[in-house]
C-alpha positions as a LaTeX table, in Angstrom:
\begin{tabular}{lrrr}
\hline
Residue & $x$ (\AA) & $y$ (\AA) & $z$ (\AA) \\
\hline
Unk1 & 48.13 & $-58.50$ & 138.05 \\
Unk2 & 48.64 & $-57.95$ & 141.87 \\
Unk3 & 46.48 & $-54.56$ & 143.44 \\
Unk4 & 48.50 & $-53.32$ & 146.03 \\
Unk5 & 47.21 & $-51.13$ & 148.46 \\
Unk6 & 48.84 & $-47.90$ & 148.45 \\
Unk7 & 46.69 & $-45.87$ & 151.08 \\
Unk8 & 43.49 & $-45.72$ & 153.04 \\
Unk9 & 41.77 & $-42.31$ & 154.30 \\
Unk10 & 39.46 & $-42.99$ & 156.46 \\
Unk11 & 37.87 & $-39.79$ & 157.59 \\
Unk12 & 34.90 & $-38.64$ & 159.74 \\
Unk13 & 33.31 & $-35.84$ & 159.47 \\
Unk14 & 35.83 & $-34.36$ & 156.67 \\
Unk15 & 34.93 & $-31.49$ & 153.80 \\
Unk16 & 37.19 & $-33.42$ & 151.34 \\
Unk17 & 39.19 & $-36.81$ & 150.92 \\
Unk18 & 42.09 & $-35.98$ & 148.90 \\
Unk19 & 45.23 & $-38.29$ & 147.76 \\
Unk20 & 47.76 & $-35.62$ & 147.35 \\
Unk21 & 50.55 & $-38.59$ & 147.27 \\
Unk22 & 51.25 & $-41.61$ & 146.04 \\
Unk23 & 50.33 & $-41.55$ & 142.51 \\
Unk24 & 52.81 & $-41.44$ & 140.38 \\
Unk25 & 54.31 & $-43.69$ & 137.44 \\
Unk26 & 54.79 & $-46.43$ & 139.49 \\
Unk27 & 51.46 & $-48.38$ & 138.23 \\
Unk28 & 49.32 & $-47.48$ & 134.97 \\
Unk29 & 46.20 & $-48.08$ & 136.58 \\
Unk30 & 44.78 & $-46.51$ & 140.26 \\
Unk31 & 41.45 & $-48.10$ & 141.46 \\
Unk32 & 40.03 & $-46.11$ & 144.52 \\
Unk33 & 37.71 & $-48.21$ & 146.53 \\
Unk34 & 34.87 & $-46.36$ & 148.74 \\
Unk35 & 33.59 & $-47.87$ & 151.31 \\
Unk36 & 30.72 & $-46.94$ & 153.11 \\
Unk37 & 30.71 & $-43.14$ & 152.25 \\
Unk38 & 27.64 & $-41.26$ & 154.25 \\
Unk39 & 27.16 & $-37.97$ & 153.78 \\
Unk40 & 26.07 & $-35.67$ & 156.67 \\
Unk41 & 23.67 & $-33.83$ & 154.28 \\
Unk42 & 20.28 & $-36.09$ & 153.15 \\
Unk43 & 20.63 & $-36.66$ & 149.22 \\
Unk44 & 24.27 & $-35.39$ & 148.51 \\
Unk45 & 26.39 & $-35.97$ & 145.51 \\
Unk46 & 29.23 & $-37.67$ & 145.95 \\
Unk47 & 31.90 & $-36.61$ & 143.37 \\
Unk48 & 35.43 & $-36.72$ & 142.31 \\
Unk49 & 37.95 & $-34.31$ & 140.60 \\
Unk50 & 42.26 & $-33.99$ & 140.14 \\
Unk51 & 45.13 & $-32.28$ & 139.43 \\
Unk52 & 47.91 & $-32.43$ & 137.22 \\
Unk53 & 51.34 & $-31.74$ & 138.95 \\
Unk54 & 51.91 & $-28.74$ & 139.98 \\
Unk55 & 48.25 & $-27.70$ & 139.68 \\
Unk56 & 46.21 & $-26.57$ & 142.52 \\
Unk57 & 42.50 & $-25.81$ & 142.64 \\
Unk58 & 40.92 & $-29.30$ & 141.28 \\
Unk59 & 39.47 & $-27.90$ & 138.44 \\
Unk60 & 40.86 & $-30.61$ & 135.26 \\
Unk61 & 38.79 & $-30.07$ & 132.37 \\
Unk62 & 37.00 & $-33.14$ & 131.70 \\
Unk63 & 34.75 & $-34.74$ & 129.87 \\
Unk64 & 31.83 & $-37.61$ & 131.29 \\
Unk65 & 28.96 & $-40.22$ & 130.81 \\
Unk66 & 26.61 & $-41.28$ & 133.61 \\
Unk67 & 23.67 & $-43.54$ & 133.37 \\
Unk68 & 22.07 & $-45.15$ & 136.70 \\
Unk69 & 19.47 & $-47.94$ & 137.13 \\
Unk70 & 17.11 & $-47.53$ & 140.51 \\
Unk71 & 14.62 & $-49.73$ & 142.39 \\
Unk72 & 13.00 & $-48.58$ & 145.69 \\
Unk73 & 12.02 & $-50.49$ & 148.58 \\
Unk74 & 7.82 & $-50.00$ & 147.76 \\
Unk75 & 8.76 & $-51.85$ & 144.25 \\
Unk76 & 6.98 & $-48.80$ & 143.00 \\
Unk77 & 9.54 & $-47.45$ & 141.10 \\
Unk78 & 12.17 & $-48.60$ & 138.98 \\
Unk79 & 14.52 & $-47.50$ & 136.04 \\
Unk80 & 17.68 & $-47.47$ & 134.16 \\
Unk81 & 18.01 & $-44.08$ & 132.69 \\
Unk82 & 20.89 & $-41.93$ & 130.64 \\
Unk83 & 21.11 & $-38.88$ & 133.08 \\
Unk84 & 22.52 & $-35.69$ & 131.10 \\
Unk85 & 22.27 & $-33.49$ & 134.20 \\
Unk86 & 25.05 & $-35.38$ & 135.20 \\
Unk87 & 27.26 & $-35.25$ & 132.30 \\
Unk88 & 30.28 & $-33.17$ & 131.71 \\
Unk89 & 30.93 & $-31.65$ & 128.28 \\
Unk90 & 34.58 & $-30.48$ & 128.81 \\
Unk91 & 33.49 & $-29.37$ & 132.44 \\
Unk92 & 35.77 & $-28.89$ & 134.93 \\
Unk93 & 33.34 & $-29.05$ & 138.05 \\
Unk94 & 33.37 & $-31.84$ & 140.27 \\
Unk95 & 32.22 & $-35.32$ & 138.57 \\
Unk96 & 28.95 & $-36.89$ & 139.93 \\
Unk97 & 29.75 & $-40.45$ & 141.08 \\
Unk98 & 26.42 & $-41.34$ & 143.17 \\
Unk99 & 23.84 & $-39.13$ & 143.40 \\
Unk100 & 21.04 & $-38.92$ & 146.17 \\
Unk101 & 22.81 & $-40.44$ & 148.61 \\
Unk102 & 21.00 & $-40.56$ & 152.03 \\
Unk103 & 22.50 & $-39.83$ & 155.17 \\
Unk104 & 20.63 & $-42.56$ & 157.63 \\
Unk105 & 22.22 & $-44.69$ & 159.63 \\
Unk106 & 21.37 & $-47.49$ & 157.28 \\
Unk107 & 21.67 & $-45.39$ & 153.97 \\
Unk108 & 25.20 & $-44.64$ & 152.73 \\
Unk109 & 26.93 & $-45.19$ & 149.23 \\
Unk110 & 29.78 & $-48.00$ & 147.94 \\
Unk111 & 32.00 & $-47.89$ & 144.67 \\
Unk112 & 35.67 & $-48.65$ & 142.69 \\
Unk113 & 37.07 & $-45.65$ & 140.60 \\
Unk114 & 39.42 & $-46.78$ & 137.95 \\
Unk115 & 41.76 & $-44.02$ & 137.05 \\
Unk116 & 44.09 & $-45.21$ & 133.94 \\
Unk117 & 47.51 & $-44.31$ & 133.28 \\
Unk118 & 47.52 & $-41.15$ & 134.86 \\
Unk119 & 51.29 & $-40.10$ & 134.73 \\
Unk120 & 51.86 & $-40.17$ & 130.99 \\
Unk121 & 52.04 & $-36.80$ & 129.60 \\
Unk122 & 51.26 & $-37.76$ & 125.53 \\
Unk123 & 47.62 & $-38.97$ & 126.39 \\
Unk124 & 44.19 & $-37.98$ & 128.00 \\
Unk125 & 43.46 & $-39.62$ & 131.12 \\
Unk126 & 40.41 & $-42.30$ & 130.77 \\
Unk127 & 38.42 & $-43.49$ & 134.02 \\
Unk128 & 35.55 & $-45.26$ & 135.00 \\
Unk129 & 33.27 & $-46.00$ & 137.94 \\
Unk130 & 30.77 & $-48.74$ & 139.29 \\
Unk131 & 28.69 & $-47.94$ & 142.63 \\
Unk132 & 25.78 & $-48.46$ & 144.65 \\
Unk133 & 23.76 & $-45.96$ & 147.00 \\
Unk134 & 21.46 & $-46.37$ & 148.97 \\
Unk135 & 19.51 & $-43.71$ & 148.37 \\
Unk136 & 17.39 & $-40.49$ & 150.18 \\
Unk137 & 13.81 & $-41.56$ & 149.66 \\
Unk138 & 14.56 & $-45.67$ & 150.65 \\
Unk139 & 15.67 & $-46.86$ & 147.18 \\
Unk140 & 18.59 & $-48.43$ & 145.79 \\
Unk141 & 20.55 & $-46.72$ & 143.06 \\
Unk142 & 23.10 & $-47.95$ & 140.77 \\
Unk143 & 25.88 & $-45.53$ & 139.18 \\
Unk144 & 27.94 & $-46.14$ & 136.30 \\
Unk145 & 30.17 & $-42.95$ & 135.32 \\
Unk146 & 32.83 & $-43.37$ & 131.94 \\
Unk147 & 34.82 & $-40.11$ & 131.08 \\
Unk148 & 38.37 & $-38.70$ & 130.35 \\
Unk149 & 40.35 & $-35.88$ & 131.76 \\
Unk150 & 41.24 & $-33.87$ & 128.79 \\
Unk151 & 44.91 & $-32.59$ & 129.88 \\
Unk152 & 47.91 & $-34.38$ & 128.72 \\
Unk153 & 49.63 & $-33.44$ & 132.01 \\
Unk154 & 50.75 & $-35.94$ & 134.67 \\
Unk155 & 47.92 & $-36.47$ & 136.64 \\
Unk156 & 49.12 & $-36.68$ & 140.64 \\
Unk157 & 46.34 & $-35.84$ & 143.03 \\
Unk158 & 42.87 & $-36.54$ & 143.08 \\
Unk159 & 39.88 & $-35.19$ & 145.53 \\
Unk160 & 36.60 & $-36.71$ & 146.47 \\
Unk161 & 33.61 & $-34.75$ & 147.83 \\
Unk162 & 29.85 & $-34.47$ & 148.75 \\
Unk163 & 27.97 & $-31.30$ & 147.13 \\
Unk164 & 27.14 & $-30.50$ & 150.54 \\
Unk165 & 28.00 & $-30.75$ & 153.71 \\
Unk166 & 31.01 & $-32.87$ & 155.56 \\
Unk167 & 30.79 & $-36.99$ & 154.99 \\
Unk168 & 32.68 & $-40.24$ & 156.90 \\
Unk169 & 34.43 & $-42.26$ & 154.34 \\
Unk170 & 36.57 & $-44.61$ & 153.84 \\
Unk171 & 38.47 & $-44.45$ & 150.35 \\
Unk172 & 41.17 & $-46.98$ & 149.84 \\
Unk173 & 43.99 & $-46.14$ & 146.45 \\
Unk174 & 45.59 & $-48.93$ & 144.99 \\
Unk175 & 48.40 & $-49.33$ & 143.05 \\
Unk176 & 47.96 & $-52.10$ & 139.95 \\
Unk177 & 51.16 & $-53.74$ & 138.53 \\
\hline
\end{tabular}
């Protein structure tokens, strides 16, 4: 199966990075590929959220899974942990993809979004995400986020964000067929 790439935001100091077009029923999967994401705000939380058409607000109820594994630089600390702070029980917030992420020049955060089938209107839309930050506090963190949107609604934008502040990113959508 060919990805083809469908569009590429690449934005510096923005609020948001939102794909408002472009997904539609054309493919049944939608990878999102972010590439060097730095927030402007020291340990930020880089998150995701979407729409169904016609909706406004980015506020799908949802429901998520995040564990992480972390090493820092001192080799003091290390871990792979279940993290239920980060979890959404039929939330409709925006999802926690990488947490902590610094905002050095050498710190920044990396990750592929799968988004599945998101224009059928009979099922719940499943997704899942890999990353890697380079955490505040010099330590490497790795993300891995599982969940489901919990509308049976076409599915046709979705929005990425830092809990605070403005970010540079570059987020890639691709179309797989």
């Amino acid at each position: 199966m060919a990805m083809t790439l469908i569009t590429t935001n690449d934005g510096s100091g923005v609020a948001t990075s939102d794909f408002t077009s472009g997904i539609d029923s054309t493919y049944k999967l939608y990878i999102f590929k972010f590439i060097d994401v730095n927030p402007v705000t020291d340990g930020a939380e880089f998150g995701f959220q979407a729409n169904v058409a016609t909706a406004s607000g980015f506020d799908e109820t949802m429901t998520t899974s995040y564990f992480g594994a972390f090493h820092n630089e001192a080799d003091s600390d290390a871990y792979v942990q279940y993290f239920v702070n980060f979890d959404q029980p039929q939330g409709t917030a925006y999802q926690d993809l990488m947490t902590n992420v610094g905002n050095g020049a050498d710190e920044s955060c990396a990750g592929t979004l799968w988004l599945f089938n998101p224009s059928n209107t009979t099922y719940v839309k499943h997704f899942y995400f890999t990353g890697a930050t380079y955490a505040e506090g010099d330590g490497m963190h790795n993300s891995y986020v599982a969940g489901y949107f919990n509308v049976t609604g076409a599915i046709d934008e979705v929005s990425f964000k830092m809990s605070s502040g403005n970010m540079d990113a570059v987020i890639k959508m691709y179309g797989v067929g």
